[in-house]
C-alpha positions as CSV (number, residue, x, y, z in Angstrom):
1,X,9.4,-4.0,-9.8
2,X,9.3,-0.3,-8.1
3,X,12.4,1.0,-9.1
4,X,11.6,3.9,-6.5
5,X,10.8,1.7,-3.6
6,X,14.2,-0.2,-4.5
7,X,16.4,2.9,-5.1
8,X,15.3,4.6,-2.0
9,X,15.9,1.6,0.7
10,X,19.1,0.8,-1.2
11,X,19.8,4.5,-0.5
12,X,18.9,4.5,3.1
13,X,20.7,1.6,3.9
14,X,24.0,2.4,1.7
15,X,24.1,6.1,3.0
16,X,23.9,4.6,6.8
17,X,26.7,2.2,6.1
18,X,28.8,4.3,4.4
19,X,28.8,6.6,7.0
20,X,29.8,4.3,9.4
21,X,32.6,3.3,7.8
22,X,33.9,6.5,7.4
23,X,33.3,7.6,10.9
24,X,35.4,4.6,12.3
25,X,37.7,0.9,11.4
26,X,35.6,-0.9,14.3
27,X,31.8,-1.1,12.0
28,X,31.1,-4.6,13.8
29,X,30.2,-2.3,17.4
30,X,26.9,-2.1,15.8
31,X,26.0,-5.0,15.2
32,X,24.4,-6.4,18.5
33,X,22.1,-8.9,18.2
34,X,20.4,-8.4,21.9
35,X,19.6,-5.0,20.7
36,X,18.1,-6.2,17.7
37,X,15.4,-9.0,19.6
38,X,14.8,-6.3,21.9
39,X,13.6,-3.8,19.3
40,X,12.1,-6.0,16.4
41,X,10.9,-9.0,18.4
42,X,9.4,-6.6,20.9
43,X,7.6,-4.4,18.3
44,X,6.7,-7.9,16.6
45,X,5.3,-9.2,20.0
46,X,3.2,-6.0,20.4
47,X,1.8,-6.1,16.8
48,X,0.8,-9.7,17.4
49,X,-1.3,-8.6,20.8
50,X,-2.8,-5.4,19.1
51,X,-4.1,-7.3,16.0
52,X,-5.7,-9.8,14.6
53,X,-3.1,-12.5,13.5
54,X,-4.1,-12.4,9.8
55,X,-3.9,-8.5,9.4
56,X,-0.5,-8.8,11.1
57,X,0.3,-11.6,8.5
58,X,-0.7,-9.1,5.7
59,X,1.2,-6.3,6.9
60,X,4.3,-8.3,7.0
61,X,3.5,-10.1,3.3
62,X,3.8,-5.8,2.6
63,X,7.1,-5.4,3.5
64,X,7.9,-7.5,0.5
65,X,5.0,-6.6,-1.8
66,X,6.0,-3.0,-2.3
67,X,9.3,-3.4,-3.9
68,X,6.8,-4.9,-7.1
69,X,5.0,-2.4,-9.7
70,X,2.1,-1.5,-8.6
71,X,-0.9,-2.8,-9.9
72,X,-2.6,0.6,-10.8
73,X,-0.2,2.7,-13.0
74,X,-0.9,5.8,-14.9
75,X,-1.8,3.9,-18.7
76,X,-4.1,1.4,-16.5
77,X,-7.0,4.3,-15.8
78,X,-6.5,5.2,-19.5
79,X,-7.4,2.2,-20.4
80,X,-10.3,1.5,-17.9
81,X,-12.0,4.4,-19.4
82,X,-11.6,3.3,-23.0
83,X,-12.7,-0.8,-21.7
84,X,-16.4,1.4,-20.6
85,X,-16.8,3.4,-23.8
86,X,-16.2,-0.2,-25.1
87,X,-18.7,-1.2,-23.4
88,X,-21.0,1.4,-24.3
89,X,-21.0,0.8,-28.0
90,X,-21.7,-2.8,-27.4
91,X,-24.8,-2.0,-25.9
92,X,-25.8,0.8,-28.2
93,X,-25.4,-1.9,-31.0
94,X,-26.7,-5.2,-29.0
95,X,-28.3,-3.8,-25.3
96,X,-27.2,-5.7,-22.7
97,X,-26.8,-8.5,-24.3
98,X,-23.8,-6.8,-26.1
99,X,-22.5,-6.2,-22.5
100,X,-22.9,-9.7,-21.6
101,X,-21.3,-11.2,-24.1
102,X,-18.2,-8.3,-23.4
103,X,-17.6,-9.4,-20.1
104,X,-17.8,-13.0,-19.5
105,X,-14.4,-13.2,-18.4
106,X,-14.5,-10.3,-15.6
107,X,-15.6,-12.7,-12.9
108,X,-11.9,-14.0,-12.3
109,X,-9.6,-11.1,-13.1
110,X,-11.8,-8.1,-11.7
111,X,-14.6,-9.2,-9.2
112,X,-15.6,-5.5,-8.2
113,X,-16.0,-4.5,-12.3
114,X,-17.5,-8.0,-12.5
115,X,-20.2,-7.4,-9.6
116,X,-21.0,-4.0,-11.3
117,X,-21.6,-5.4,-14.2
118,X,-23.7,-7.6,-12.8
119,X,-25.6,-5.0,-11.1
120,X,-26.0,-2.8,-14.6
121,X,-27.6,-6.2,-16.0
122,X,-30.3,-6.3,-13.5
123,X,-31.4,-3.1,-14.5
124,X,-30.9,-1.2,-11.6
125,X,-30.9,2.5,-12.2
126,X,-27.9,4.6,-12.0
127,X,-28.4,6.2,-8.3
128,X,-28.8,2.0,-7.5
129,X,-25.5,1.2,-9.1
130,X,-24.1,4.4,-7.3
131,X,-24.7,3.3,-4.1
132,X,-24.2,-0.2,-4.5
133,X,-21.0,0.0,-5.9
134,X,-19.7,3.0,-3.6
135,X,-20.4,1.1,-0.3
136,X,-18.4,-2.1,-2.2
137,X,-15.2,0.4,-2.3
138,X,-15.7,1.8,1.0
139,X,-15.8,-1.0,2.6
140,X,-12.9,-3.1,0.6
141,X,-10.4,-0.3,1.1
142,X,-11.1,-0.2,4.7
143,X,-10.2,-3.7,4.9
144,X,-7.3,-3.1,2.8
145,X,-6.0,-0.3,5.4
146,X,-5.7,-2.9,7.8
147,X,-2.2,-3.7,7.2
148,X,-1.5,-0.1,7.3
149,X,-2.2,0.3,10.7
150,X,-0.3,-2.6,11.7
151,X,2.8,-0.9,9.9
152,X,2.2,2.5,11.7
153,X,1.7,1.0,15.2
154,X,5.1,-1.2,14.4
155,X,6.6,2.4,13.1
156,X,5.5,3.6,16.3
157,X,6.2,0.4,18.5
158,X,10.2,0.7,17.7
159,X,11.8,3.5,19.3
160,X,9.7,2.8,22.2
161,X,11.5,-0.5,22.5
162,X,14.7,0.8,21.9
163,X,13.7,2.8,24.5
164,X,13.4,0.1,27.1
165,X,16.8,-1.4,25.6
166,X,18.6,1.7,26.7
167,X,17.1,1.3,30.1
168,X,18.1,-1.9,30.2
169,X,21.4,-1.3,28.9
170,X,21.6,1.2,31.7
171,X,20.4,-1.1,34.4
172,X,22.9,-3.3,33.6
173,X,25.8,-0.5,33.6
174,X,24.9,0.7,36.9
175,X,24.9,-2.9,38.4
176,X,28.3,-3.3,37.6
177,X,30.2,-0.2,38.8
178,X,32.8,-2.0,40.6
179,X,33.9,-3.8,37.3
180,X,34.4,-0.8,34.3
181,X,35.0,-3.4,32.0
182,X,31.5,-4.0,31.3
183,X,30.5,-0.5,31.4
184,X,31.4,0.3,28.4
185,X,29.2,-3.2,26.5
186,X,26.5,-2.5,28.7
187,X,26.1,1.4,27.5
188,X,26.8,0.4,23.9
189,X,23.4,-1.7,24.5
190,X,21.7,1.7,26.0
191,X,22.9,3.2,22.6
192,X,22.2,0.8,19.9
193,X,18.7,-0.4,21.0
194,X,17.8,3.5,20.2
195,X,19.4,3.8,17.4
196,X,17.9,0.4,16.1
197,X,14.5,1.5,17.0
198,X,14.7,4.9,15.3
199,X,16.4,3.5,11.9
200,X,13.6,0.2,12.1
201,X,10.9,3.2,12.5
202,X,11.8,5.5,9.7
203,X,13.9,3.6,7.3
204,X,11.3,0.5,7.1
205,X,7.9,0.5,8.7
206,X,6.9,4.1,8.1
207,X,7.8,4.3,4.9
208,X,6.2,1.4,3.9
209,X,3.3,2.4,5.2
210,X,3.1,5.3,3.6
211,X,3.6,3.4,0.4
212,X,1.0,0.7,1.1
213,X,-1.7,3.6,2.3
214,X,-1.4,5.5,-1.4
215,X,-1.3,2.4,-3.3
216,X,-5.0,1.6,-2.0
217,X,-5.6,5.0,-2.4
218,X,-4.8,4.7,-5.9
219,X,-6.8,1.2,-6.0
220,X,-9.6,3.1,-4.8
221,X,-9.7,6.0,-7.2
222,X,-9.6,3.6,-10.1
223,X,-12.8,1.7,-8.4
224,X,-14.2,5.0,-8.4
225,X,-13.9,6.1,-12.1
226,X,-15.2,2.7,-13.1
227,X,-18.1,3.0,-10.9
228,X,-18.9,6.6,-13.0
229,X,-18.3,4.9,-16.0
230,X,-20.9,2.1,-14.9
231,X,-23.3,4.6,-13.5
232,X,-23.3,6.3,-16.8
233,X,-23.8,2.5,-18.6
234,X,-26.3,2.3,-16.1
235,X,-28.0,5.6,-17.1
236,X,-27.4,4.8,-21.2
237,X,-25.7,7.6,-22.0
238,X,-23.7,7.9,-25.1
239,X,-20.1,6.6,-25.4
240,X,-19.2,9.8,-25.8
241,X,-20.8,11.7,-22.8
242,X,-19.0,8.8,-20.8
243,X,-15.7,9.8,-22.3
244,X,-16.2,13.5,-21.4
245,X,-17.2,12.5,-17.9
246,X,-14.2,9.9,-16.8
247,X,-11.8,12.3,-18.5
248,X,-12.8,14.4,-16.3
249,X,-10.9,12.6,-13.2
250,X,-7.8,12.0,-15.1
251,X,-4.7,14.1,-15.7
252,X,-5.4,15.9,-19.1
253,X,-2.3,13.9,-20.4
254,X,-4.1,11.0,-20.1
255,X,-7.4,11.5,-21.8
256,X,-8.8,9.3,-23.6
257,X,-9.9,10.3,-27.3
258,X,-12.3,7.9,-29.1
259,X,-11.6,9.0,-32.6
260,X,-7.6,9.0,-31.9
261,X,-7.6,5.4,-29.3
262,X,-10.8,3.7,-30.6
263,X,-9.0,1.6,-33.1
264,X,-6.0,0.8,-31.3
């Protein structure tokens, strides 16, 4: 659970309400459900015709996902780098048999870690399993922005159709001049659709965006400091020398210390 993502929407939402109810006894003037198809069905519609249905699909399974942990946290690259050194004294005491025999059980949980492995067995050379590995990430976190761009353009889509709501609420106030009974409905519509599209647009879809886009980015430096710390496997240096060299891309804090975590 993201106690951040959580905290922050409850936030947004409570602080909105709340302010309404201050402000005024009559809270139910905005609701309007009219305003509500015209702004979220419309940006819906438009994400539908400006992407693949399965990206759109993912974006919306997003919404949801980012109020869970995330699956990269700060004790997780701590613990890729001391999984490697691992690794490394395995195949200082056994070769690559010693590897083998480490990571039978990668080919379900971790299928990138599992396909380096698999190229550090066939005895490519570190530049191979460099390049190899680097155009795997490239291309799996481009996929992965996918949904990010469907949450942007949907970020982007809403106050454009709250937009046309307020023209339609207008074009329905000026038809009825000779009855101001129904102006004052028709430019509440005009008002709301705006305000639905701006508070969709910054209070939802942005944001989650935002949160989905440094996720992977997250996902992707972690792919990263395992492929150094495969390189280096690769390249048979010492478990040490890989320690040094994937400390290097963490937070000093989170160092990893072979005589201190080896035995834990």
């Amino acid at each position: 659970m993201s106690i951040g993502t959580i905290a922050g929407i409850l936030a947004g939402i409570g602080l909105f309400i709340g302010a309404i109810f201050i402000a005024t006894d009559n809270f139910f003037m905005f609701v309007d459900a009219p305003s509500f198809i015209m702004v979220v069905g419309g940006a819906c519609a438009a994400s539908f015709i400006s992407f693949e249905a399965r990206y759109v699909i993912l974006a919306y399974k997003s919404l949801i996902i980012i109020y869970s942990a995330p699956a990269i946290s700060r004790n997780v690259l701590k613990a890729e780098v001391g999984r490697i050194i691992k690794w490394a004294y395995a195949v200082q005491k056994n070769g690559p048999a010693g590897l083998e025999s480490e990571t039978k059980k990668l080919q379900k949980s971790d299928k990138l870690l599992a396909f380096g492995v698999d190229c550090v067995l066939a005895g490519y050379s570190a530049g191979e399993v460099r390049e190899i590995l680097s155009t795997s990430i490239e291309s799996a976190f481009g996929r992965n922005m996918a949904p990010v761009k469907v949450l942007q353009m949907l970020g982007g889509a809403c106050p454009a159709f709250g937009m046309i709501g307020t023209l339609v609420g207008l074009v329905i106030m000026l038809g009825n001049l000779d009855d101001p009974s129904s102006l004052g409905p028709a430019l509440s519509v005009a008002l709301i659709t705006t305000l639905y599209g701006v508070l969709f647009s910054r209070l939802i879809f942005m944001p989650a965006a935002l949160k989905v886009e440094q996720r992977e980015q997250i996902v992707r430096f972690r792919n990263y400091l395992v492929l150094e710390g495969l390189t280096l496997l690769a390249d048979k240096k010492s478990p040490r020398y890989i320690q040094d060299r994937m400390n290097s891309y963490l937070d000093p804090t989170l160092h990893f210390n072979i005589d201190k975590d080896k035995s834990k």
